[in-house]
C-alpha positions as CSV (number, residue, x, y, z in Angstrom):
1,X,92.7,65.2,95.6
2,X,90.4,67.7,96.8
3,X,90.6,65.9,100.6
4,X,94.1,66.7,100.3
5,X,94.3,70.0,99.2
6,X,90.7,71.1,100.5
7,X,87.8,72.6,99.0
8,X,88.9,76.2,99.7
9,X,92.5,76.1,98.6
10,X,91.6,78.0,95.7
11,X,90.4,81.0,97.8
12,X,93.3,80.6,100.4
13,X,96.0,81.2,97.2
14,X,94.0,83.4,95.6
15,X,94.2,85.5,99.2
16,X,97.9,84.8,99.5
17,X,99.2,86.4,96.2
18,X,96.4,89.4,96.8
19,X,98.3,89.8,100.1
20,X,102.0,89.6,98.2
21,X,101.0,92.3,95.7
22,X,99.7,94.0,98.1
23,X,102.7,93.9,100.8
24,X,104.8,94.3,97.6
25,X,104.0,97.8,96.7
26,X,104.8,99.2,100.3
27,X,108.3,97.2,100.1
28,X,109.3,98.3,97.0
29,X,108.9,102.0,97.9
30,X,111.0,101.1,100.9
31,X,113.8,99.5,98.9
32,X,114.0,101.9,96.7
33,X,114.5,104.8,98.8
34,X,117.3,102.1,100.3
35,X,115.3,101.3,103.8
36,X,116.3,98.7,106.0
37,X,113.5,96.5,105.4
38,X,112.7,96.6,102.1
39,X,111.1,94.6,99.1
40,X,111.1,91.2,101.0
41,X,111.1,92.0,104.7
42,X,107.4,93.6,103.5
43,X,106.1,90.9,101.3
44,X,107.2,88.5,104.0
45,X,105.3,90.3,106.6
46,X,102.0,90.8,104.4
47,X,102.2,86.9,103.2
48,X,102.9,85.7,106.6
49,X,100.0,87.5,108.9
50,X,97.9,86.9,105.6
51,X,98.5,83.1,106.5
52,X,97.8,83.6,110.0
53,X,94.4,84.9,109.6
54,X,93.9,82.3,107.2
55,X,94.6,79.4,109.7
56,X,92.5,81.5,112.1
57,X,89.2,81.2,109.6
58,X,90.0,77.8,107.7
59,X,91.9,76.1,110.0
60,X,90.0,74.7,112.8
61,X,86.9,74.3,110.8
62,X,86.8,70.5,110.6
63,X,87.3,70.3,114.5
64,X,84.4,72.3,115.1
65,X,82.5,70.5,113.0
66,X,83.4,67.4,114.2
67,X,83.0,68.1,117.8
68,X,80.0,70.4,118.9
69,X,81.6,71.3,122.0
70,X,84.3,73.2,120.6
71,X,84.1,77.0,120.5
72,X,86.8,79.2,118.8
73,X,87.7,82.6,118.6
74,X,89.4,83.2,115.0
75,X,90.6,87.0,116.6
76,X,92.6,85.4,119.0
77,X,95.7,84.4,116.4
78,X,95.0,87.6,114.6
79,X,95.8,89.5,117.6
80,X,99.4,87.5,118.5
81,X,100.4,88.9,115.0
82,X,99.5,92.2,115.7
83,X,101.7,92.9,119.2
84,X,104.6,90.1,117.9
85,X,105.1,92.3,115.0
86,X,106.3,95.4,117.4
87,X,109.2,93.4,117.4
88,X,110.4,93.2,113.9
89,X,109.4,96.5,113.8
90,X,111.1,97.5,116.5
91,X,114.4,96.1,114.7
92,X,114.4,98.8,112.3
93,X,114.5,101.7,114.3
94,X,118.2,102.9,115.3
95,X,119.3,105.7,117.4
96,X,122.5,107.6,116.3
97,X,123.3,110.3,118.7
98,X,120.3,112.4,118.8
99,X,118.7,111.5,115.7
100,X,115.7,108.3,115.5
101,X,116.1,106.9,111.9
102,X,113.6,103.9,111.0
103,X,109.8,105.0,112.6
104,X,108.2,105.2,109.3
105,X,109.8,101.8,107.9
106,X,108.4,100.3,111.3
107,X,104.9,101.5,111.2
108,X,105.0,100.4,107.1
109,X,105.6,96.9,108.8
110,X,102.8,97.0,111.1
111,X,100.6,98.1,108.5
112,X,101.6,95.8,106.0
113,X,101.0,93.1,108.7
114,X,97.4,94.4,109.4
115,X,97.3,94.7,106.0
116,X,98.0,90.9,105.2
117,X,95.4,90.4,107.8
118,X,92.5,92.0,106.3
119,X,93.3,90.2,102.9
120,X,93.0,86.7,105.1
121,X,90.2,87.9,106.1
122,X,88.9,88.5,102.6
123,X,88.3,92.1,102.8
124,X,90.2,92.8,99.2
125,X,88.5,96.6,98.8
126,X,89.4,97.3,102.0
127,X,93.0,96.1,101.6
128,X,93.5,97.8,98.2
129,X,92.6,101.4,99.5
130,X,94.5,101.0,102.7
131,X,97.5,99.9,100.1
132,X,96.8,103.0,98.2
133,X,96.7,105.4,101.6
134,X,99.9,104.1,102.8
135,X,101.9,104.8,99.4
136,X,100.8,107.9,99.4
137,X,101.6,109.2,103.1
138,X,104.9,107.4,102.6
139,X,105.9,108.7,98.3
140,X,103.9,112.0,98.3
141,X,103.8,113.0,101.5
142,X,107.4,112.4,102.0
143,X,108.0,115.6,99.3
144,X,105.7,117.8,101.0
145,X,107.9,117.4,104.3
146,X,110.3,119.0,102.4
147,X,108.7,121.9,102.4
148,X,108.3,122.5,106.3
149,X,111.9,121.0,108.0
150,X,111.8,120.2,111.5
151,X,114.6,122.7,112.3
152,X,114.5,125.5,109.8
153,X,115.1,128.7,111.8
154,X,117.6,127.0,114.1
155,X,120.6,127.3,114.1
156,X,123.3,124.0,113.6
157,X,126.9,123.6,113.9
158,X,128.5,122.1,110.7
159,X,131.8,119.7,111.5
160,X,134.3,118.8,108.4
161,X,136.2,116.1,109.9
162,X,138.5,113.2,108.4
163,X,137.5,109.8,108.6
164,X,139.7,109.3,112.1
165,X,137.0,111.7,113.6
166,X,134.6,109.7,116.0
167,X,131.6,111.5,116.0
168,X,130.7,109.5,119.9
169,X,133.4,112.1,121.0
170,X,132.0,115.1,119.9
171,X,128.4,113.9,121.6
172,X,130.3,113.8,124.6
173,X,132.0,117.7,124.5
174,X,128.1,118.7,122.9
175,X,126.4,116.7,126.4
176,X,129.4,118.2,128.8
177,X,128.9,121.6,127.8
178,X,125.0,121.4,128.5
179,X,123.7,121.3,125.1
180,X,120.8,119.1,123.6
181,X,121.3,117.3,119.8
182,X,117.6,117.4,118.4
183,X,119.1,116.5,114.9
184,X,122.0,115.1,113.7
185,X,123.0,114.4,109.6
186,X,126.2,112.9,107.8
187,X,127.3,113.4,104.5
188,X,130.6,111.8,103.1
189,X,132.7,113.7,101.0
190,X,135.5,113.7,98.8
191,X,138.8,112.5,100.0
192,X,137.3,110.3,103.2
193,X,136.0,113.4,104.6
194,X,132.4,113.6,106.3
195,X,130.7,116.5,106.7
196,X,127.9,116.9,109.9
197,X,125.2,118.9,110.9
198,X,124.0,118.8,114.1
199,X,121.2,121.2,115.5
200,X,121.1,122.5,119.2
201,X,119.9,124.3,121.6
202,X,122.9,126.8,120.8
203,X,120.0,129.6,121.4
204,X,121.0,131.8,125.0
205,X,123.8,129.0,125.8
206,X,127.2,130.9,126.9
207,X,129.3,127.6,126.5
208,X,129.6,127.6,122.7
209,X,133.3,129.2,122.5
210,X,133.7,126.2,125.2
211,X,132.1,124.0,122.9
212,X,134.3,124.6,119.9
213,X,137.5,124.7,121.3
214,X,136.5,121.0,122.9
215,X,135.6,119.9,119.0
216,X,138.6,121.5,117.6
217,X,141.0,119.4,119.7
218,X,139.7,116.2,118.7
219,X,141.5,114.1,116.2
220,X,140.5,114.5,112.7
221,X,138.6,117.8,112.6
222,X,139.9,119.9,109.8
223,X,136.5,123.0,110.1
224,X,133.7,124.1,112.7
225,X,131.2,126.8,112.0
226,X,128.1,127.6,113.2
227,X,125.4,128.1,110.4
228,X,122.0,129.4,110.2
């Protein structure tokens, strides 16, 4: 039994689960708040680089022993994990208009990876406090970004449109009349109407009359004002 199983399979599951409570956490804060990869996309990541390292260390042990010519570097699987999770990461991230949604749900991913890592590694204490750090920069620290917006003393243009408004056209009249979205957000209201914000570099630009009147025509806009 123990030939087929192996003398450190107790360690290797007792690294795995560490590494899926672990992972866990960070996911569930991310489903919660409703991210796009959430509970399991994380526990997967965290489990899965977890078993990477763990082939890395236990893996090629009887080779070596077996064969004294055989040198192996256990960093080199490791560090496959590391870039080929840009990817996934990567995936998560969209671009709407002017606004990047997704960054922090990516680097989560790349931590939880490097995360699972460590734990294959055996480095639990290490693990745990990193675990700890990353909850609070992304549930604490989160609030206290409330607190400072990115865009509180500009100035943003708010659009009540019907649901037959397509917001792609109103980039174009905002990009023809030489202005710049830095932030763009969309909330739906009643009766299939959506109401957006988007903040520009309205600031010394002559073409806003030009600007609304372009908006005002398109199909489905029932208000444009500019706020403050």
């Amino acid at each position: 039994m123990e030939q087929f199983i192996g003398g450190d399979f107790l360690v290797i599951v007792s690294r795995l689960f560490i590494a899926l409570i672990l992972s866990g956490l960070i996911g569930f804060e991310r489903e919660i708040n409703n991210h796009s990869a959430g509970f399991r996309t994380h526990i997967l990541v965290g489990v899965g680089s977890c078993l990477m390292m763990i082939l890395s260390i236990f893996g090629f042990i009887a080779f070596m022993e077996q064969y004294d010519n055989i040198r192996f570097d256990p960093a080199r699987i490791p560090s496959y994990v590391i870039s080929g999770i840009g990817f996934l990461g990567a995936g998560t991230i969209i671009v709407y208009g002017g606004t990047i949604k997704g960054l922090t749900t990516a680097a989560s991913i790349w931590a939880v990876a490097g995360i699972g890592l460590v734990v294959g590694a055996g480095m639990y204490s290490v693990a745990i406090v990193t675990t700890l750090i990353i909850l609070v920069s992304l549930i604490f620290l989160n609030q206290i970004e409330h607190f400072f917006p990115r865009f509180k003393s500009s100035n943003f243009i708010e659009i009540i449109a019907s649901e037959e408004f397509e917001i792609h056209e109103a980039v174009k009249s905002i990009e023809k009349n030489h202005f710049n979205i830095k932030q763009m957000e969309i909330k739906l209201l009643e009766g299939n109407q959506r109401r957006i914000h988007m903040w520009t570099n309205m600031k010394g630009n002559k073409n806003l009359i030009y600007l609304f009147d372009d908006i005002s025509k398109l199909p489905g806009v029932v208000n444009i004002t500019k706020r403050s």
